[in-house]
C-alpha positions as CSV (number, residue, x, y, z in Angstrom):
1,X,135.1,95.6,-45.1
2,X,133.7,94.0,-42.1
3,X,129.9,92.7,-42.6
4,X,127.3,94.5,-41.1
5,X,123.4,92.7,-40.1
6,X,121.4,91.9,-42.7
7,X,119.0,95.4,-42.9
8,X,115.7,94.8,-42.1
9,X,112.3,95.0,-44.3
10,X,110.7,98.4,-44.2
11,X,107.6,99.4,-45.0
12,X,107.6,103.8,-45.6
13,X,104.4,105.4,-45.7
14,X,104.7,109.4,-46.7
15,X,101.1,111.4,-46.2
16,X,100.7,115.5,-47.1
17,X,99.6,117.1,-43.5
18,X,98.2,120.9,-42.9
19,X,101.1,123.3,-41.7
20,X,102.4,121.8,-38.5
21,X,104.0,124.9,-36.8
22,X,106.6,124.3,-34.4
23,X,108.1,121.0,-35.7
24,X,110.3,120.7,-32.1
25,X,107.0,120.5,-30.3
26,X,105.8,117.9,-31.6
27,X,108.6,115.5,-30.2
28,X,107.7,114.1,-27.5
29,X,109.3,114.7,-24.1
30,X,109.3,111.0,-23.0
31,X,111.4,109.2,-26.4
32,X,115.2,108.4,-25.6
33,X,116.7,111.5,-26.2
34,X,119.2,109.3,-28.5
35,X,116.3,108.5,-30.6
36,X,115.9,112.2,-31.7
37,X,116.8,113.3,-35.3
38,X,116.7,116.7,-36.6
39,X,117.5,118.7,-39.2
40,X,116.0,122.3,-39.7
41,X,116.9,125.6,-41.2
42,X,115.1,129.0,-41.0
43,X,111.9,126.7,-39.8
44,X,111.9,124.0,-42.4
45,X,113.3,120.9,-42.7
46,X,112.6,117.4,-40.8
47,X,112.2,116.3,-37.1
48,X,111.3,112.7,-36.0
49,X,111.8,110.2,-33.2
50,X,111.8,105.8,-32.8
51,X,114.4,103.4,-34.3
52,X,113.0,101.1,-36.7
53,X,116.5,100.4,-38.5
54,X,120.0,101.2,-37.2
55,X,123.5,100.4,-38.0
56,X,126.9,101.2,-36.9
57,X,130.2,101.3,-38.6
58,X,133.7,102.3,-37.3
59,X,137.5,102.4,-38.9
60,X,138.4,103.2,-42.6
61,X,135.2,101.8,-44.1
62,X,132.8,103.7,-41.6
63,X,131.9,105.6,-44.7
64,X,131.4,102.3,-47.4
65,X,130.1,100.1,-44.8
66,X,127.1,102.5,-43.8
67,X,126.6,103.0,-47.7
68,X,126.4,99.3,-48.4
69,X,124.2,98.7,-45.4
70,X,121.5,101.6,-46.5
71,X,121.5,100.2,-50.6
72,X,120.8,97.1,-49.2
73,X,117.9,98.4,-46.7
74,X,116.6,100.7,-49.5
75,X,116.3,97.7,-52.2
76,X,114.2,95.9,-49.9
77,X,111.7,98.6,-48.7
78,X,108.5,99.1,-49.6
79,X,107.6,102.8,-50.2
80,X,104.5,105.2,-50.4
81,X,105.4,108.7,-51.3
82,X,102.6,110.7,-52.2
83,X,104.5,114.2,-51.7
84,X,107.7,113.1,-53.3
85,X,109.9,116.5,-51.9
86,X,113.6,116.1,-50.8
87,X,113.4,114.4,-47.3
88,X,109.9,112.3,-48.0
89,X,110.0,108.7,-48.8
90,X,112.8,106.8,-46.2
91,X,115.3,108.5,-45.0
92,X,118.4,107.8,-43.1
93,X,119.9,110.3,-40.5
94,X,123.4,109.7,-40.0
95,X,126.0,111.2,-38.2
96,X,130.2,110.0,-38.9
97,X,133.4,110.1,-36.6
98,X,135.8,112.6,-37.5
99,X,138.7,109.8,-37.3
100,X,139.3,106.5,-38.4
101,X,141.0,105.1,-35.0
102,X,137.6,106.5,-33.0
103,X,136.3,104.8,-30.4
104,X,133.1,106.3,-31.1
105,X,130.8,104.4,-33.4
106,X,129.4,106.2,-36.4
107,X,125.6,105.9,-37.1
108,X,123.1,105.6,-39.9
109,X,119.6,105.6,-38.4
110,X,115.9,105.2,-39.8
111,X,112.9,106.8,-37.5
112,X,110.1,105.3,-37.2
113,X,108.0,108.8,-37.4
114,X,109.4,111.6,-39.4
115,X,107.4,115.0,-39.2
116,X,108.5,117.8,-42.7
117,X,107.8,120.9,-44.0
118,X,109.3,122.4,-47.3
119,X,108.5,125.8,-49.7
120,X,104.9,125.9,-47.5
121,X,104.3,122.0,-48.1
122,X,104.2,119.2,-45.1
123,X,104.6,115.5,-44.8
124,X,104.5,113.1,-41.6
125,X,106.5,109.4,-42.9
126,X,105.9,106.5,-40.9
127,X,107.9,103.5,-41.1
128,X,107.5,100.2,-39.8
129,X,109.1,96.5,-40.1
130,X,107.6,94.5,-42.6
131,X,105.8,92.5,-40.0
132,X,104.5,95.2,-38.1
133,X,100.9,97.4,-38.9
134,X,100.6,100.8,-39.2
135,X,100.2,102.6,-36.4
136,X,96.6,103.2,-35.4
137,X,96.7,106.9,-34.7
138,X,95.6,109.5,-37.6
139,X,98.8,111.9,-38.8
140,X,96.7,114.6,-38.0
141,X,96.7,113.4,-33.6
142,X,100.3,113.7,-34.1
143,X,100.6,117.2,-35.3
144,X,97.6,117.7,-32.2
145,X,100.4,117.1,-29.6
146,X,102.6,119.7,-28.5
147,X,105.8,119.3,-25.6
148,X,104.7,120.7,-22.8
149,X,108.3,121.2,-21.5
150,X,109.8,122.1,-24.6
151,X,110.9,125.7,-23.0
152,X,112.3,123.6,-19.6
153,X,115.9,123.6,-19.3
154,X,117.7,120.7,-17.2
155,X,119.6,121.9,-14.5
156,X,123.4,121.8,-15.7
157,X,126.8,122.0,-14.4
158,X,130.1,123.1,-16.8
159,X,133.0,120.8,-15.4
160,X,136.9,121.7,-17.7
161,X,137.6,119.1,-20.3
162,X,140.0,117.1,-21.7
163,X,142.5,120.1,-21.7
164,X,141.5,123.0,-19.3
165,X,140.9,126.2,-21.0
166,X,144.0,127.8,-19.0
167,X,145.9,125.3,-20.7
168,X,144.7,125.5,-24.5
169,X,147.3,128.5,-25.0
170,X,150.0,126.2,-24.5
171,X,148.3,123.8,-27.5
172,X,148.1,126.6,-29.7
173,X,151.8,127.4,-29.3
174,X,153.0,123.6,-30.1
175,X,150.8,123.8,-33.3
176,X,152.3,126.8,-34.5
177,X,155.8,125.5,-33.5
178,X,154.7,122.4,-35.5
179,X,154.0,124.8,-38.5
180,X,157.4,126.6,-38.1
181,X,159.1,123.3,-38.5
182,X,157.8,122.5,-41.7
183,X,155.3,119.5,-40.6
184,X,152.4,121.2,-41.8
185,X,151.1,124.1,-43.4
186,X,147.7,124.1,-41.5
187,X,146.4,122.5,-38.1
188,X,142.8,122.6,-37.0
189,X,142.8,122.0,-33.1
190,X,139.9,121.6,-30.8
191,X,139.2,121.2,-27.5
192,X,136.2,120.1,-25.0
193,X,134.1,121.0,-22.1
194,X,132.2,118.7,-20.0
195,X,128.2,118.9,-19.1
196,X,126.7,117.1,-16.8
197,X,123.1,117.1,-15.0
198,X,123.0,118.4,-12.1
199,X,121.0,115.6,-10.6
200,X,122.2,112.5,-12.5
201,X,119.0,112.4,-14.7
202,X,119.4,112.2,-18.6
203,X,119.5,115.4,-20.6
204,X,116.2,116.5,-22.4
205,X,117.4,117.5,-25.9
206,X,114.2,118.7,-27.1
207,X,114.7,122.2,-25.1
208,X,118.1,122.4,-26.4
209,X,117.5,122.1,-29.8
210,X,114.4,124.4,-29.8
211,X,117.5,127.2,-28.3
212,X,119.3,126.5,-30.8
213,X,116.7,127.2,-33.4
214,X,115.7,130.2,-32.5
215,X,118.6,131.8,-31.9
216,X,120.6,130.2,-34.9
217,X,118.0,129.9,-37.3
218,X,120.1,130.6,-40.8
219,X,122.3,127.5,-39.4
220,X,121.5,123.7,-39.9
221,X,119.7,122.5,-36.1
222,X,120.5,118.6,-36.2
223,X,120.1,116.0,-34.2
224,X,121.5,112.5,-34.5
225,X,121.6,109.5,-32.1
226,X,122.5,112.1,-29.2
227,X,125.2,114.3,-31.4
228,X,123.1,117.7,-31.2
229,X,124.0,121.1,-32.5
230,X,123.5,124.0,-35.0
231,X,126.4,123.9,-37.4
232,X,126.9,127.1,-40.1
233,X,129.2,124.7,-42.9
234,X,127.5,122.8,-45.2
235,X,129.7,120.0,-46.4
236,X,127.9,118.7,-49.4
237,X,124.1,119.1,-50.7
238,X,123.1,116.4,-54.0
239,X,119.9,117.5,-55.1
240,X,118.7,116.9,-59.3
241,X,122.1,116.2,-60.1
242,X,123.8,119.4,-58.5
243,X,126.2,119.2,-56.1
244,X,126.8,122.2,-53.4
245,X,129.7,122.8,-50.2
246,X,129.6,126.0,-48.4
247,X,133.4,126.1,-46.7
248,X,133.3,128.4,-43.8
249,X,137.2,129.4,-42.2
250,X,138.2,133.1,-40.8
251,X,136.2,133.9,-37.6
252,X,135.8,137.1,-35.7
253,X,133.4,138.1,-33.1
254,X,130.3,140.3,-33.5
255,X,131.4,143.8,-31.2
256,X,128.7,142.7,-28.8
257,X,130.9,144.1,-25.7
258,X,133.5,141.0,-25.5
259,X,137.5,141.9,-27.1
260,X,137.8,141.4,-31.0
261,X,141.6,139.5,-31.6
262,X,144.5,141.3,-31.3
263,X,144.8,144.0,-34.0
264,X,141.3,144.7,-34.9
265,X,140.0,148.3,-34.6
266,X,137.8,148.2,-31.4
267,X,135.6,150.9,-33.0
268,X,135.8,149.7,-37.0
269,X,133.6,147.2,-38.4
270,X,135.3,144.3,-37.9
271,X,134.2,142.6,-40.9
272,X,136.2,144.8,-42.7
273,X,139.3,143.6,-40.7
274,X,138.2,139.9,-41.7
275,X,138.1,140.2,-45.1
276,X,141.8,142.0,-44.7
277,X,143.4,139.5,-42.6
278,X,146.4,137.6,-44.2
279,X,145.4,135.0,-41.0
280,X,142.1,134.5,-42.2
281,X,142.1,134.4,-45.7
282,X,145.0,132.0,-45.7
283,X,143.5,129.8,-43.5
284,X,140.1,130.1,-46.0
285,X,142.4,129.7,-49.1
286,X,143.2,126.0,-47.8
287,X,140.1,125.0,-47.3
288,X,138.5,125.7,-50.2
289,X,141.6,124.2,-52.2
290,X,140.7,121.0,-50.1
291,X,137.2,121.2,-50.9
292,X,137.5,121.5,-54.5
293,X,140.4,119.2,-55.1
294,X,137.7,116.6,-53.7
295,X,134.6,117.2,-55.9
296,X,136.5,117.5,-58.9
297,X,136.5,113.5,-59.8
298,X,132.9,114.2,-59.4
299,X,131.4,117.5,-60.5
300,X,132.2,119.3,-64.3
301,X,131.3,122.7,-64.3
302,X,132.4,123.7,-61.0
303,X,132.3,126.9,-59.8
304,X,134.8,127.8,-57.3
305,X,134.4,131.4,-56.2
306,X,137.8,134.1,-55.9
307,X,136.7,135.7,-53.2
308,X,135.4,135.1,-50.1
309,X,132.2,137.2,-48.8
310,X,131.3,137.7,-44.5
311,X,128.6,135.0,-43.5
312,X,126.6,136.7,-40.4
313,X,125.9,134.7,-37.6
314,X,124.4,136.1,-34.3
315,X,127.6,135.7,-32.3
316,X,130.2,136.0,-34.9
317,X,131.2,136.3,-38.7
318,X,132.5,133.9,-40.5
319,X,134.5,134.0,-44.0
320,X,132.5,132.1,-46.6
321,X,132.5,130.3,-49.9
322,X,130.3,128.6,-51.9
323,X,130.7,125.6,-54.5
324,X,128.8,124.1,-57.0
325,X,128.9,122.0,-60.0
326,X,126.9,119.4,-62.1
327,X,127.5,115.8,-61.3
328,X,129.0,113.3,-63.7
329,X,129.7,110.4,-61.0
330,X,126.5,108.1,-59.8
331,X,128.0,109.0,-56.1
332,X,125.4,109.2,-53.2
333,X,125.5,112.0,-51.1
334,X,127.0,109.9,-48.9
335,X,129.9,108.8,-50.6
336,X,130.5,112.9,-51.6
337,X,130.9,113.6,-47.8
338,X,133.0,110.4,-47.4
339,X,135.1,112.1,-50.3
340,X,135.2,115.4,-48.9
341,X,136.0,114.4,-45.2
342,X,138.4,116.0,-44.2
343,X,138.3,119.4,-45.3
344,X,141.3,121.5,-44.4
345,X,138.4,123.6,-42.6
346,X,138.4,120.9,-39.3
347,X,141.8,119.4,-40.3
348,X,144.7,121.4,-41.9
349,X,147.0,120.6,-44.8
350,X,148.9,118.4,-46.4
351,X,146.1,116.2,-44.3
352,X,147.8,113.0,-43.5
353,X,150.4,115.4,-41.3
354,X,147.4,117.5,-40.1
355,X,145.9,114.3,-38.8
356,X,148.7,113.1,-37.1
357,X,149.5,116.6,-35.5
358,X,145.5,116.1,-33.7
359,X,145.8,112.9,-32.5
360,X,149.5,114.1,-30.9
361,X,148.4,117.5,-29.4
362,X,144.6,117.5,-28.6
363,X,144.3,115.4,-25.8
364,X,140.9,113.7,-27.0
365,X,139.2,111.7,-29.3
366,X,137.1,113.9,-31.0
367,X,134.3,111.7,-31.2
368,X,131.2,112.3,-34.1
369,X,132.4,116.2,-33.6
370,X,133.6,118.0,-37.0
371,X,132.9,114.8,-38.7
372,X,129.6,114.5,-41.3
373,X,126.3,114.9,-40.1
374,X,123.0,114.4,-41.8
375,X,120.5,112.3,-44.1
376,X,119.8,111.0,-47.8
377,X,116.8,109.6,-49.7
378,X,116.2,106.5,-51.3
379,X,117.7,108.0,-54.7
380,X,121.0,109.0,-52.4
381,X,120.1,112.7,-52.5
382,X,120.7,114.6,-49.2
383,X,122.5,117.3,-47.2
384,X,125.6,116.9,-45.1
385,X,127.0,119.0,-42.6
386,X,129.9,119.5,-40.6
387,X,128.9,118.7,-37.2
388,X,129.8,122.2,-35.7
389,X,129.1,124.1,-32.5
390,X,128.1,120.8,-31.0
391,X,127.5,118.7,-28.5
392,X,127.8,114.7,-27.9
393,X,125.5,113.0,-25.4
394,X,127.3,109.9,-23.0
395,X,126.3,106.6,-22.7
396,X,124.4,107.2,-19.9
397,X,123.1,110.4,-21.3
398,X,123.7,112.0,-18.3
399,X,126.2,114.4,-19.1
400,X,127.8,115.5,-22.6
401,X,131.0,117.2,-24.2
402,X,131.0,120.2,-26.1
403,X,133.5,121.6,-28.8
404,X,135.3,124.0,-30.4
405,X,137.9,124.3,-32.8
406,X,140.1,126.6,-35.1
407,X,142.3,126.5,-37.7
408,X,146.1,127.1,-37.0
409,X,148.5,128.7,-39.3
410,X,151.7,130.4,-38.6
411,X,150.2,133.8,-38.2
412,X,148.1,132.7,-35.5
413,X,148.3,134.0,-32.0
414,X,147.7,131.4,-29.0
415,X,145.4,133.7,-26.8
416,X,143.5,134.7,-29.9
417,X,142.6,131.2,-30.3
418,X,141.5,130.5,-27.1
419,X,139.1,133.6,-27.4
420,X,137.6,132.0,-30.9
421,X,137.0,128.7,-29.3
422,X,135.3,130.6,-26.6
423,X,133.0,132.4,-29.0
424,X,132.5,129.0,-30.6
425,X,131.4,127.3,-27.5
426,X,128.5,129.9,-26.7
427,X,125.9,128.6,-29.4
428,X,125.7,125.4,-27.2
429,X,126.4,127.1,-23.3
430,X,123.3,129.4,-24.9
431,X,121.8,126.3,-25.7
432,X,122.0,124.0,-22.7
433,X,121.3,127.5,-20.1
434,X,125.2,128.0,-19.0
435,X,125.1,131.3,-21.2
């Protein structure tokens, strides 16, 4: 495993506040947009901004290498936490490449200011290097300051991506013919679209992710060095000992006016149709196989439900399933989302094959997308996510990609897919003002 920098000293300072409302408009609008974290659901949750400590890992031992570097950081910090709630104390916000060969680094980050609020309770954290003072400013000026352009959208432009959309159709149909030959039971494939500002300025994520919030609230709203999104599919949540995976696969679109897939009854319910679909359920049935097969080294007592039930979402319904068990490894949160990467649910099965079959027929590096995204304490408690319905700032922050995916079996139907990809891309066109 290659060596990472020696972590710096840290010094973490966490202080009970009054109810700050609005978390999002409290960031302010002039921080690098890459130096935004986020992670909210249904109003709680954290948001902060600044860089005190950061590290980046790539290859095999992204995952071990990120791990080692935060023990390290954590053993050395010094750390006030008078609320002592999941997410108080340091934390690290990280955010993990979907493949080992990416070119795209994978992230664990500390902020230097992190704003909470859990069960009616608040915290602001500040964290500074060991030779640095506290910041003058009282927690309460902080939670004074509101965004003033947190409802101003950047003027955007949608450019095709890596594989046009007219094109995607012709993806599709290779995968299936892929499953036909016997190289794989299951194939998750993806594609892009391209953003870019209309006038060359960098994109303000505080809007977006305020969008996203609103409109997707029972979803997790992250943010991690400039990977934004609102993703439905928890991958893994250690808390007290108890582990937790929501595995989402089966999609169909709310009857909001736009075609449901071929077959479905335009005037039944179509969650009905869903929970009926040989399509769907296979596809579910691997990835919750996938999923469990991964936490059972870890977990006794694990719960692994029959059935699938209809998760809701504004723009669509999702099949859903939810795992839990009682931990008998000392594994991090961390190194459960290493273990559980990937899921059948944004690969396919056997996985090895599955992998191969992406790299050959997508056209892209995926990036951070459908890889893990999110934070842990000190203890290695924490919640990771798939990074879903997403979008991935450039370089030059400038312009972005956004995805969408589906999983592939041999019942599928090309244009079908190309529909669900379109119904996966509108949390983030809503998002950015292009829907």
């Amino acid at each position: 495993m290659r060596a990472h920098p020696v972590p710096p000293r840290l010094r973490a300072r966490t202080v009970a506040v009054d109810a700050p409302g609005d978390l999002l408009t409290r960031v302010p609008d002039e921080v690098d947009p890459r130096e935004v974290v986020t992670w909210l659901r249904e109003g709680d949750g954290m948001v902060g901004w600044g860089r005190v400590a950061h590290v980046e890992t790539q290859g095999p031992q992204r995952f071990a290498g990120a791990e080692d570097w935060w023990t390290r950081l954590r053993e050395g910090a010094q750390i006030e936490d008078e609320v002592r709630l999941p997410g108080t104390g340091l934390v690290a916000f990280g955010s993990f490449a979907f493949a080992d060969g990416s070119a795209d680094p994978s992230v664990l980050t500390v902020p230097r200011v992190v704003i909470g609020r859990r069960d009616g309770l608040a915290w602001i954290t500040h964290v500074v290097r060991e030779d640095e003072p506290w910041p003058d400013s009282h927690p309460a000026e902080i939670l004074t300051r509101t965004n003033p352009l947190i409802d101003v959208l950047d003027p955007l432009v949608e450019e095709p991506g890596s594989v046009p959309a007219q094109r995607w159709p012709q993806v599709i149909a290779q995968g299936i013919s892929r499953i036909a030959g016997g190289e794989v039971d299951k194939v998750v494939l993806a594609r892009d679209v391209a953003v870019r500002h209309r006038d060359r300025q960098p994109v303000r994520i505080a809007p977006v992710l305020e969008r996203l919030e609103k409109r997707y609230g029972a979803t997790w709203t992250f943010a991690v060095a400039g990977l934004v999104g609102a993703t439905p599919e928890m991958l893994v949540r250690l808390q007290g000992g108890r582990a937790r995976s929501r595995v989402l696969a089966g999609t169909i679109r709310r009857p909001n006016g736009i075609p449901l897939p071929a077959g479905a009854a335009p005037h039944g319910d179509p969650r009905l149709f869903l929970v009926s679909s040989e399509k769907d359920l296979e596809e579910h049935a691997y990835a919750v196989r996938s999923v469990a097969e991964a936490l059972a080294p870890h977990c006794e007592d694990l719960v692994v439900p029959e059935t699938p039930y209809v998760l809701e979402l504004p723009d669509v319904y999702h099949l859903a399933s939810d795992l839990t068990g009682t931990m008998h490894s000392r594994a991090t949160s961390l190194r459960l989302a290493a273990a559980l990467h990937p899921s059948a649910a944004v690969c396919g099965t056997p996985t090895a094959d599955a992998f191969r079959v992406i790299a050959e027929l997508e056209g892209m590096d995926r990036g951070r997308y459908a890889g893990p995204v999110g934070w842990m304490d000190a203890s290695g408690d924490g919640d990771w996510c798939i990074a879903l319905r997403c979008g991935e700032l450039a370089e030059d922050r400038q312009s972005m990609r956004i995805f969408a995916g589906g999983g592939i079996v041999a019942a599928s139907d090309p244009q079908s897919e190309l529909a669900e990809t379109e119904i996966k891309l509108t949390a983030m066109r809503h998002a950015l003002g292009l829907a």
